[in-house]
N, C-alpha and C positions, 0 to 999 in steps of 0.2 A: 216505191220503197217507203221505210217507216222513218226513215230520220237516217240515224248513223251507227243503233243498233238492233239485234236480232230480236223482237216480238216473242217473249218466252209465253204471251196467253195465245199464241197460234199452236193448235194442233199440230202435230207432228204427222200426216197422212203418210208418208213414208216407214220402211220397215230401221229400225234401230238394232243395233245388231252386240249384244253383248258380249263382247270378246274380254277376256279374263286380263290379258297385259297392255290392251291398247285401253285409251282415249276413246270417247262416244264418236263412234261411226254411222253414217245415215247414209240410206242407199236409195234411191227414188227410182220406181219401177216404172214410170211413165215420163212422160213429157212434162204434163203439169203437178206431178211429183216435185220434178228436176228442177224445175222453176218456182216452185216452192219453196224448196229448200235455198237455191240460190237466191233467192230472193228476202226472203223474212226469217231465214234461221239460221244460216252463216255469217260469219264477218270477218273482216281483219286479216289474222295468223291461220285462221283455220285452212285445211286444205282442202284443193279437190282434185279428183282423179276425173279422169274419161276417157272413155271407148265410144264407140261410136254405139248410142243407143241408152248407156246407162252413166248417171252419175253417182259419184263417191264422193261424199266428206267426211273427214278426219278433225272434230273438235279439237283444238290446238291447247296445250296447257303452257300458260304465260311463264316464262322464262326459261320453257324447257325444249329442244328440237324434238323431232317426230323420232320415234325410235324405227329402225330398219324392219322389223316385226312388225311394225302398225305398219307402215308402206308397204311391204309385201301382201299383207292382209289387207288393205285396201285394193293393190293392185288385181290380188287374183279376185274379188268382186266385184270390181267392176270391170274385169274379162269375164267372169261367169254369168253377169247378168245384162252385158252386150250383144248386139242383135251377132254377132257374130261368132258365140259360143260353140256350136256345133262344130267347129275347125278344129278346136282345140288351144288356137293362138291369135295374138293380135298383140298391137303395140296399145300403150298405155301411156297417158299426158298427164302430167300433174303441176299444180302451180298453187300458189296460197289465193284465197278468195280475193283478198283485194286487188293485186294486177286482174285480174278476173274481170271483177268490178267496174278501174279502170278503162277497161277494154270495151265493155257492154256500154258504159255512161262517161263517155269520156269527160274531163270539164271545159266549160266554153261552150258546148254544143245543145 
């Protein structure tokens, strides 16, 4: 990791997704997308979503919660671009990046 914030002179190799009412969305089509993204361009408040196969982030705006429209719009992309899309259905996890973080790099260890 870079310190304690997100590397804005990294490329973005992920798709960015312009949605008119939401916050900057970033959907990572691969592994080393998803780890990209988690790694050097989220932080903090921001969110993320996952299905098994694709991750979601939801850039967070400082002092404001996620509106229900950006969750939903995160949720059905990363059902749509989850190895499991052809069903039609699947469950969806979401948490803010830093428990996330926590969780990858615990401290102490």
């Amino acid at each position: 990791m870079n310190g304690c914030r997100p590397d804005p002179s990294r490329r973005h190799p992920q798709k960015q997704l312009p949605i008119s009412h939401s916050p900057q969305i970033f959907v990572g089509r691969t592994a080393s997308e998803n780890e990209e993204l988690l790694r050097h361009h989220v932080w903090g408040n921001d969110y993320w979503f996952h299905c098994p196969g694709a991750y979601v982030f939801v850039k967070s705006v400082p002092g404001k919660s996620l509106p229900l429209d950006t969750m939903l719009d995160a949720g059905n992309l990363a059902l749509f671009y989850s190895k499991g899309k052809s069903s039609g259905q699947g469950d969806v996890y979401y948490t803010q990046v830093r428990l996330k973080l926590l969780f990858i790099n615990p401290v102490g260890f």
